[in-house]
C-alpha positions as a Python dict, from the first residue, in 0.01 Angstrom:
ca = {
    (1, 'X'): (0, 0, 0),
    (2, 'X'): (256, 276, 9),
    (3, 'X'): (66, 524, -56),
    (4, 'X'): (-177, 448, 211),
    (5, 'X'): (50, 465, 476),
    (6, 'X'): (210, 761, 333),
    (7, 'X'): (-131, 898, 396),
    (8, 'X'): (-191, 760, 746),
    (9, 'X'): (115, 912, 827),
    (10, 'X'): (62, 1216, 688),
    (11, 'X'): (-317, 1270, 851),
    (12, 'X'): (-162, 1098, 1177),
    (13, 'X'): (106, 1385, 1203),
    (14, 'X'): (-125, 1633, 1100),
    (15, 'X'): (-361, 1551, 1416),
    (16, 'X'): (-88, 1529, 1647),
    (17, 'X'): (33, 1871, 1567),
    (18, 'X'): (-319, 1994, 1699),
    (19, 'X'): (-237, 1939, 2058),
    (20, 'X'): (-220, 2266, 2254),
    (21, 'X'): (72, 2386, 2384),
    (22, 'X'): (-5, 2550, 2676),
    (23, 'X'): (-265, 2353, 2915),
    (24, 'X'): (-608, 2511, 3013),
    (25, 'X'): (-563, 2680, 3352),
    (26, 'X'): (-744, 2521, 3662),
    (27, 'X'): (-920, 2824, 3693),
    (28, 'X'): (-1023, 2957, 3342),
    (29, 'X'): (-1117, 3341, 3285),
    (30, 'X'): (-1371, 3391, 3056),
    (31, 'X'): (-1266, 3564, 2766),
    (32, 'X'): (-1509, 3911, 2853),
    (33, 'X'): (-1382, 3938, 3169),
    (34, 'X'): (-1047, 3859, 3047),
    (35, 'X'): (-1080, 4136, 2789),
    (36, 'X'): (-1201, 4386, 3081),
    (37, 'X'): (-900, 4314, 3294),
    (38, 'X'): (-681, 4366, 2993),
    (39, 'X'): (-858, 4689, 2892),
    (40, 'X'): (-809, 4815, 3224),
    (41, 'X'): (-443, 4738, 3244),
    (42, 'X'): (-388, 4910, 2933),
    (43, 'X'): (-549, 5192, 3070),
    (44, 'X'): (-317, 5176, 3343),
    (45, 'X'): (1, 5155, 3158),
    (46, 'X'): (-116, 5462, 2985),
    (47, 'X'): (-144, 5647, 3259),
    (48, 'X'): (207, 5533, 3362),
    (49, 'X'): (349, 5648, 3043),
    (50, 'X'): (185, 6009, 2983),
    (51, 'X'): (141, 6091, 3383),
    (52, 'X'): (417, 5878, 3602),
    (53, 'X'): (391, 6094, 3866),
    (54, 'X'): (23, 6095, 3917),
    (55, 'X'): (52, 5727, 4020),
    (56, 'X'): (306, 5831, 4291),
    (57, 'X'): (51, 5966, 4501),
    (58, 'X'): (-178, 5655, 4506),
    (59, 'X'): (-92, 5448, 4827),
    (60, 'X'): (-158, 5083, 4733),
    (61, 'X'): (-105, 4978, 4388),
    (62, 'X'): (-321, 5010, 4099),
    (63, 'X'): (-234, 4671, 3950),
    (64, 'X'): (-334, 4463, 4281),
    (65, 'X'): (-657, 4687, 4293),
    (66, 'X'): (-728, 4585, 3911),
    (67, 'X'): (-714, 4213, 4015),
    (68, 'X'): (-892, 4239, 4343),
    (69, 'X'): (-1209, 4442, 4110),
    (70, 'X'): (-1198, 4133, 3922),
    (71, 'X'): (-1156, 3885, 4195),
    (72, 'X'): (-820, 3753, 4022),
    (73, 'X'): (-441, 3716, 4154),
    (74, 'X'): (-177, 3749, 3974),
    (75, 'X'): (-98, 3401, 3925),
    (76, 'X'): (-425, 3314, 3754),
    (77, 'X'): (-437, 3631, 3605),
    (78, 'X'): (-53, 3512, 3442),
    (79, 'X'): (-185, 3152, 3334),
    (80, 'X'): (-507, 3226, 3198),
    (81, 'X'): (-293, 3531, 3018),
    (82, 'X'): (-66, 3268, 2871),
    (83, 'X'): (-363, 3002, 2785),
    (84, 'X'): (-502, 3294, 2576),
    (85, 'X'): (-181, 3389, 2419),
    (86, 'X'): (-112, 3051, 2307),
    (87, 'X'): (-417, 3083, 2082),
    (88, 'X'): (-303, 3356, 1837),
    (89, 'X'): (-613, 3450, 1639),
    (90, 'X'): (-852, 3464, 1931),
    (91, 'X'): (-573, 3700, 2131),
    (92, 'X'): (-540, 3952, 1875),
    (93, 'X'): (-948, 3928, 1818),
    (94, 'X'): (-899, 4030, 2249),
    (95, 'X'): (-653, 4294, 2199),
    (96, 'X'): (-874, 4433, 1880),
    (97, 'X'): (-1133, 4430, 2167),
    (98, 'X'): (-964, 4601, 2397),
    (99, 'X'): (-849, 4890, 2125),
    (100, 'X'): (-1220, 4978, 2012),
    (101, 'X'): (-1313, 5047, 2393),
    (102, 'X'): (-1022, 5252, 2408),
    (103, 'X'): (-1082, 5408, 2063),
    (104, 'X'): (-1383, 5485, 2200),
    (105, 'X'): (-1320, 5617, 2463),
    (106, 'X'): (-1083, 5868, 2303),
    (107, 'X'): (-1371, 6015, 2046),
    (108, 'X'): (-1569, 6118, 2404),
    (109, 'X'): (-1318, 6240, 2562),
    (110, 'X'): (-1187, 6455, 2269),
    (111, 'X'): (-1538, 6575, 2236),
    (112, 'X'): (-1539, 6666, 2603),
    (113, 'X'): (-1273, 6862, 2549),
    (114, 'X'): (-1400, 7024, 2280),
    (115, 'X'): (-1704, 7150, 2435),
    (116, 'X'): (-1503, 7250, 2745),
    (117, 'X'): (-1258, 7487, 2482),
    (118, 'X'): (-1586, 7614, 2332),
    (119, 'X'): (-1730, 7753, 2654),
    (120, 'X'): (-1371, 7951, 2755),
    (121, 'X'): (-1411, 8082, 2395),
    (122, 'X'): (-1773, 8189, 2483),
    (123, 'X'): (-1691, 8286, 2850),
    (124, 'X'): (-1370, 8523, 2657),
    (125, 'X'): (-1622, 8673, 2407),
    (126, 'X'): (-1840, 8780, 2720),
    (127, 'X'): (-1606, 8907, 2904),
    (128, 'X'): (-1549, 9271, 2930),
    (129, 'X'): (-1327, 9441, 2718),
    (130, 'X'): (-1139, 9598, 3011),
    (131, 'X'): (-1056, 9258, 3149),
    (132, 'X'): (-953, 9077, 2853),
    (133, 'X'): (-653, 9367, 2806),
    (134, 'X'): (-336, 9260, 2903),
    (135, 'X'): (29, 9390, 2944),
    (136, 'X'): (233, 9314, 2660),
    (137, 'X'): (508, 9116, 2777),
    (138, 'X'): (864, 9116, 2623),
    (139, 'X'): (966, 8866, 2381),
    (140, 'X'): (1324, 8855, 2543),
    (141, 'X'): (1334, 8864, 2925),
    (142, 'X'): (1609, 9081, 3054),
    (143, 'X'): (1789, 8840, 3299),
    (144, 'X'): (2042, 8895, 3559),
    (145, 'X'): (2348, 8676, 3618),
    (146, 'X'): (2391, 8518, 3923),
    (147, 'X'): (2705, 8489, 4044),
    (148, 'X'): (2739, 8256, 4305),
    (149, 'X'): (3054, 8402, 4560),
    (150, 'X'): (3175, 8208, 4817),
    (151, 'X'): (3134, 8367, 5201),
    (152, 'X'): (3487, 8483, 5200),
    (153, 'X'): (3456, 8702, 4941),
    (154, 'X'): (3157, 8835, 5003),
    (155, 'X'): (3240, 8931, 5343),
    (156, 'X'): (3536, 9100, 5194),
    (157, 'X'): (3291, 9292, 4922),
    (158, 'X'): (3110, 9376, 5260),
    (159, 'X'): (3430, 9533, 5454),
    (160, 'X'): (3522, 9703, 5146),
    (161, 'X'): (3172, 9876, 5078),
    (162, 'X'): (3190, 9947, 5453),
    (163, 'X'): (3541, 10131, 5460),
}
């Protein structure tokens, strides 16, 4: 008899340490578009980080535009986030996601970049050889000091040179 209930206890907390701990959001995001909206604010971030100031020049912000492509608001967007999180395995199998589109990604654009570096080799090698000559520059610039003078003595420099 003891052992039985040790057992029922056992399997009885065992069960009750199942229940979630975060509470499925009224409005659920399915994980694909989920995994979009994350890919595309990882995108975003990593435009903030390499190229802050391009984002300057964009009027209304990037982040609001993300959720309106997606027909999300922030709130949601936050709960379903958390809902998600709670779960870890099927998170990181998101954020795994999420870094194979960008890894992706990466291999075109390096190759773009690679074909773009092969035609200004190509576009060199055709050039003229009177073009392609340049002036040697100096390793070492020669620079001047500049001596910042207040306007009192420079006006007395200027009465002096004058005299």
């Amino acid at each position: 008899m003891k052992n039985f209930i040790v057992i029922l206890l056992v399997l009885f907390l065992s069960i009750s340490c199942k229940k979630q701990l975060v509470k499925e959001p009224a409005k659920l995001i399915e994980k694909e578009k989920m995994v979009d909206i994350m890919y595309d604010l990882s995108l975003l971030e990593a435009i903030r980080y390499q190229k802050p100031l391009s984002l300057d020049s964009v009027e209304s912000d990037p982040v609001k535009f993300i959720f309106k492509k997606y027909k999300v608001d922030s709130l949601q967007f936050a709960q379903n986030n958390m809902y998600y999180a709670s779960d870890y395995e099927s998170y990181k199998d998101m954020f795994d996601e999420v870094n194979k589109r960008i890894a992706v990604n990466q291999r075109a654009a390096d190759s773009l970049a690679k074909i773009d570096e092969k035609k200004e080799a190509k576009a060199k090698k055709n050039k003229p050889k009177e073009e392609l000559k340049e002036v040697p520059k100096d390793s070492v610039k020669k620079t001047t000091r500049k001596i910042n003078i207040d306007s009192i003595k420079r006006l007395q420099m200027q009465r002096r040179k004058d005299l």
